[in-house]
C-alpha positions in Angstrom: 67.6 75.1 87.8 69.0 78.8 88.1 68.1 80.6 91.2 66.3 84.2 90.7 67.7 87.0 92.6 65.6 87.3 95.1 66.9 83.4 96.3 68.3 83.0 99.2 71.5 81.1 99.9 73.8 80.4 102.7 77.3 81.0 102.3 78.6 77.8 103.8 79.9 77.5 107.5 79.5 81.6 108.3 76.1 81.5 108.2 75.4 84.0 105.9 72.2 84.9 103.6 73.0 85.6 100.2 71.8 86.5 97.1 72.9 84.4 94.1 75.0 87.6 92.2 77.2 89.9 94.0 77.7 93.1 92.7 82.0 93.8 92.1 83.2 97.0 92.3 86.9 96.1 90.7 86.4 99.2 88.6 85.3 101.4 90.5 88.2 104.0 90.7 88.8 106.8 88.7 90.4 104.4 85.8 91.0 101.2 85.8 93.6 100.1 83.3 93.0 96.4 83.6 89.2 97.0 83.1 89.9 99.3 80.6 87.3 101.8 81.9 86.9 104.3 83.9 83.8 104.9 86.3 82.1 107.8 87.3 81.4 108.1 91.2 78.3 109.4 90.6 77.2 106.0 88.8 79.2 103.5 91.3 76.9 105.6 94.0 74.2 105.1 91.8 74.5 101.5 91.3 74.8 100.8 95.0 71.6 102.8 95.5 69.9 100.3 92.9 71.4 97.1 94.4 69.5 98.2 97.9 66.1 98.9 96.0 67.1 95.2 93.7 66.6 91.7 95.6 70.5 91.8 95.8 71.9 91.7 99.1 75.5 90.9 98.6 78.3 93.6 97.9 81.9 92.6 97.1 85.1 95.3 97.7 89.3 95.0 98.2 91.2 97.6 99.6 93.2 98.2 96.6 90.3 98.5 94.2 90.8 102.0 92.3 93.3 103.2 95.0 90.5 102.5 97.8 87.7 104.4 96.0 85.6 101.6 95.5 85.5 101.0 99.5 85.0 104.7 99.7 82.5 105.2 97.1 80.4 102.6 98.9 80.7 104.2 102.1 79.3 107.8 100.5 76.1 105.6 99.3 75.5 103.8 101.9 76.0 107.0 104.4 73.3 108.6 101.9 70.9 105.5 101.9 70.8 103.7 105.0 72.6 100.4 106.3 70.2 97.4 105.4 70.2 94.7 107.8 70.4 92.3 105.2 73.2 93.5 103.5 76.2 91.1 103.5 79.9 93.3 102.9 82.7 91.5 101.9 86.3 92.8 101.3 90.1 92.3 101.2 93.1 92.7 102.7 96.0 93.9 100.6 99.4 94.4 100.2 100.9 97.5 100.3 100.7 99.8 97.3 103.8 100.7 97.4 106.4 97.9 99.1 104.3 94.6 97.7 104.2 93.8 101.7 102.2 91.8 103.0 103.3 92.0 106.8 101.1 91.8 109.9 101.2 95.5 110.3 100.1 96.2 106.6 96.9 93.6 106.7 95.6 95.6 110.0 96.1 99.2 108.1 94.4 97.7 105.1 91.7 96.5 107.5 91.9 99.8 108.8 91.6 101.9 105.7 88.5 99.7 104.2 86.8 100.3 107.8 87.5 104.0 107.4 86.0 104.1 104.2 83.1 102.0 104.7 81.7 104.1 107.7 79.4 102.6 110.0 79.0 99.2 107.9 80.0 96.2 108.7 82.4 94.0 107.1 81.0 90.1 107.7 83.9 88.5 105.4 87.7 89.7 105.3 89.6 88.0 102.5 93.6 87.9 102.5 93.7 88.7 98.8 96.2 87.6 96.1 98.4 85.5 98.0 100.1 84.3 94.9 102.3 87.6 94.9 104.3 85.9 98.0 103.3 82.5 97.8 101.8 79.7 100.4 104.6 79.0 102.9 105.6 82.9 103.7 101.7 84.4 103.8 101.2 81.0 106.4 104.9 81.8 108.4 104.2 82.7 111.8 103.9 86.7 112.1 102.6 86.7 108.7 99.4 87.9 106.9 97.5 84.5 108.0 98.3 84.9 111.5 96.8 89.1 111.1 94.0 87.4 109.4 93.0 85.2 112.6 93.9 87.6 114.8 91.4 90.1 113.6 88.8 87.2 113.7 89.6 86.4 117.6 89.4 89.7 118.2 86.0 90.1 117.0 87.2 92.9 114.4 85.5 90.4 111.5 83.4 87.1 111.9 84.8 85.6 108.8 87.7 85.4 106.9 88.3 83.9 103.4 91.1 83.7 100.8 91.0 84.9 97.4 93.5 84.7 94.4 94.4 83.1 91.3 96.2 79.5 91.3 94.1 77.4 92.3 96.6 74.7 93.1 97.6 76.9 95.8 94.4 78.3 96.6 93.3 74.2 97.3 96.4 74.5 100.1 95.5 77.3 101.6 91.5 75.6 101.6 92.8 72.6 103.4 94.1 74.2 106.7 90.6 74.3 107.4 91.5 78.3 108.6 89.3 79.6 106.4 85.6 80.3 106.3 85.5 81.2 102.1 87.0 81.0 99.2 86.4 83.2 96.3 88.1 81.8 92.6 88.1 84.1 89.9 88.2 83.4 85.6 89.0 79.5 86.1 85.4 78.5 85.9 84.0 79.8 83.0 81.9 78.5 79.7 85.7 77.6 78.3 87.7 77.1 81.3 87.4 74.6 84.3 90.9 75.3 85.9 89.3 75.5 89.2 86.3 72.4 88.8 88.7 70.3 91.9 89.1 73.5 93.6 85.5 74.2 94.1 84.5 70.6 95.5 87.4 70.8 97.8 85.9 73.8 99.1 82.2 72.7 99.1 82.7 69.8 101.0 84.5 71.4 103.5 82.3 73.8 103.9 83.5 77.1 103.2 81.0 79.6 101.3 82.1 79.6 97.9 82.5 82.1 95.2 83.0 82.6 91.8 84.3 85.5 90.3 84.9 87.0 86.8 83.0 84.6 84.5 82.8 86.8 81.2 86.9 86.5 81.1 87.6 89.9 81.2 84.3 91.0 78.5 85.0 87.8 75.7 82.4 85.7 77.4 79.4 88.9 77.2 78.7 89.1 73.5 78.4 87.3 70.0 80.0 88.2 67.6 83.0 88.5 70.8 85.1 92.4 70.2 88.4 91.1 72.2 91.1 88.6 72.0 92.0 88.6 75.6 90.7 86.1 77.6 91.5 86.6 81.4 93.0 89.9 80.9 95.6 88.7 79.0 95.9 87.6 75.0 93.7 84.1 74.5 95.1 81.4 72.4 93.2 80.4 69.2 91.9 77.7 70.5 90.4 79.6 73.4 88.7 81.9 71.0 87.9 79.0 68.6 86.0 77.6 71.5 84.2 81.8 72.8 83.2 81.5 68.4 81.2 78.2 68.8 80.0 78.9 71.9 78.4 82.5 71.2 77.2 80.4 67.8 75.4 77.5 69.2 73.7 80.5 71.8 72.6 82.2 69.0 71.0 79.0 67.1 68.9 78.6 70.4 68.2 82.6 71.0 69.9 82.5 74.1 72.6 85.5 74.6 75.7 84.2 75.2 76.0 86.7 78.4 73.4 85.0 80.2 75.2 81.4 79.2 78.1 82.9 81.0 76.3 83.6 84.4 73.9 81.1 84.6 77.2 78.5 84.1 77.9 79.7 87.6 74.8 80.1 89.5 73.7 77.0 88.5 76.5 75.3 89.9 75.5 73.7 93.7 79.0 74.3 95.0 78.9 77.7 94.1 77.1 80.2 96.8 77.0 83.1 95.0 78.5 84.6 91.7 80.4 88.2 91.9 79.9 90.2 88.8 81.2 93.5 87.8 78.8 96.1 87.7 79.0 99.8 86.6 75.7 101.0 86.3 72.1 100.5 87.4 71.0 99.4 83.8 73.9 96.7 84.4 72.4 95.8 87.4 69.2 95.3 86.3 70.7 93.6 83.5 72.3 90.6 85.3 68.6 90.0 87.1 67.2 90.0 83.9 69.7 87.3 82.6 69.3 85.5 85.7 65.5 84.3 84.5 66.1 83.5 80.8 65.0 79.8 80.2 68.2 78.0 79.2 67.2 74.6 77.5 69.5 71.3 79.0 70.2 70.8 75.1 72.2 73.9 75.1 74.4 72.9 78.0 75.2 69.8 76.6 76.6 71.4 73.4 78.7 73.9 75.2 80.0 70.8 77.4 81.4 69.7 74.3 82.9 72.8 72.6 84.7 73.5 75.7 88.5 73.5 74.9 90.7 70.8 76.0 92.5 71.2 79.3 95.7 72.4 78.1 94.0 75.5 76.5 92.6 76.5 80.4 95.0 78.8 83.0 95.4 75.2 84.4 97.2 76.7 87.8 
């Protein structure tokens, strides 16, 4: 069954009470190459507005999103609206913008810098985000962006702290030093790509608040007939968009849009706490809710189970 926005879930061992979406503000700079957009402040302001008047209460940022104007975009709004008690802020630690580093000194600036920008609202989760760019062993060395990480929890600067990247192989390590209270995975677990199906377990049974991040791929995954090649932001094999073309098809045969496929593949998925999506706009907001409640029929799922590409199609990291 797919939860309805205005469900409740908690976000493994912190405690927390989520909403099943959580609006991502990756794009929200003033352009965003990757995304290949670029959004106005007015409308990221705008959308945040909406989430506090929607059933949403979760909000997902990164220091390094649009040069830090997504963290201080949301800080303008909320300033102008209010600080809900409900509301549950999550964002990430990240390496500098200019050296790569990922010292101990950098993740307390980047702490820093989001705080600054955020204003008076509290950050419940701090994630130490894209490890991949120095690997397990040196973000885990002692003095290193790990050790930051716990410090700013014993200090009381965050009650939470989570990891968030790509690999999953290496995400599953960093999981099972039991240091961390979340995970967020992002693009390997989608309609055609179940890269991080182990990972999410792992991190279910041990209890970590889970998230899943990025499950259109990048745009392929939002519409039938697709109007990209690149899966992931990067170019998808055939087989890949083989797979996107039956998929969309078989959503059509059934009237089902093949956006709402896409989402409710995650938010149906028990080990999965809560599903960030990228949002722009209030009609995108209220978009998600509405695909959140569209009757998907089991049949559907089964076919999809089937068209899904073989493993050696997925990221597979």
């Amino acid at each position: 069954m797919t939860s309805s926005a205005s469900t409740r879930v908690v976000l493994g061992r912190t405690g927390l009470s989520v909403s099943p979406v959580c609006v991502g503000t990756a794009a929200w700079g003033v352009i965003s190459p990757e995304h290949e957009l670029s959004v106005p402040e007015d409308a990221a302001i705008a959308t945040v507005h909406a989430m506090l008047r929607s059933p949403v209460n979760f909000l997902d940022t990164s220091n390094n999103y649009g040069g830090g104007e997504s963290e201080r975009r949301i800080g303008v709004a909320l300033q102008q609206s209010g600080i809900p008690d409900d509301l549950v802020l999550q964002t990430k630690l990240d390496r500098d913008p200019d050296t790569g580093s990922f010292g101990a000194d950098r993740m307390r600036r980047s702490f820093d810098e989001s705080r600054e920008r955020l204003g008076d609202a509290t950050v419940h989760v701090a994630y130490l985000h894209d490890p991949e760019h120095i690997g397990f062993e040196a973000a885990m060395a002692p003095g290193g962006p790990v050790d930051a990480l716990l410090a700013l929890r014993d200090e009381g600067a965050v009650a939470h702290i989570g990891i968030s990247g790509g690999p999953t192989r290496m995400l599953r390590r960093f999981v099972e030093t039991g240091l961390f209270d979340a995970l967020i995975t992002h693009n390997r677990y989608t309609l055609i790509d179940r890269t991080a199906d182990e990972l999410l377990t792992v991190a279910a049974d041990a209890g970590l608040g889970v998230l899943n991040a990025a499950v259109y791929g990048g745009g392929v995954l939002s519409r039938a007939p697709r109007v990209t090649d690149r899966y992931a932001y990067r170019a998808a094999s055939h087989d890949v968009l083989s797979a996107i073309d039956d998929i969309g098809a078989a959503c059509e045969r059934r009237g089902v849009p093949l956006l709402a496929a896409a989402l409710q593949f995650s938010t149906r998925d028990p080990r999965i706490h809560s599903t960030i999506c990228g949002m722009v706009s209030p009609d995108q907001l209220a978009q998600t809710l509405d695909l959140l409640d569209i009757d998907i029929p089991p049949e559907l799922w089964d076919e999809i189970d089937e068209l899904v590409p073989g493993r050696d199609s997925w990221i597979n990291d």
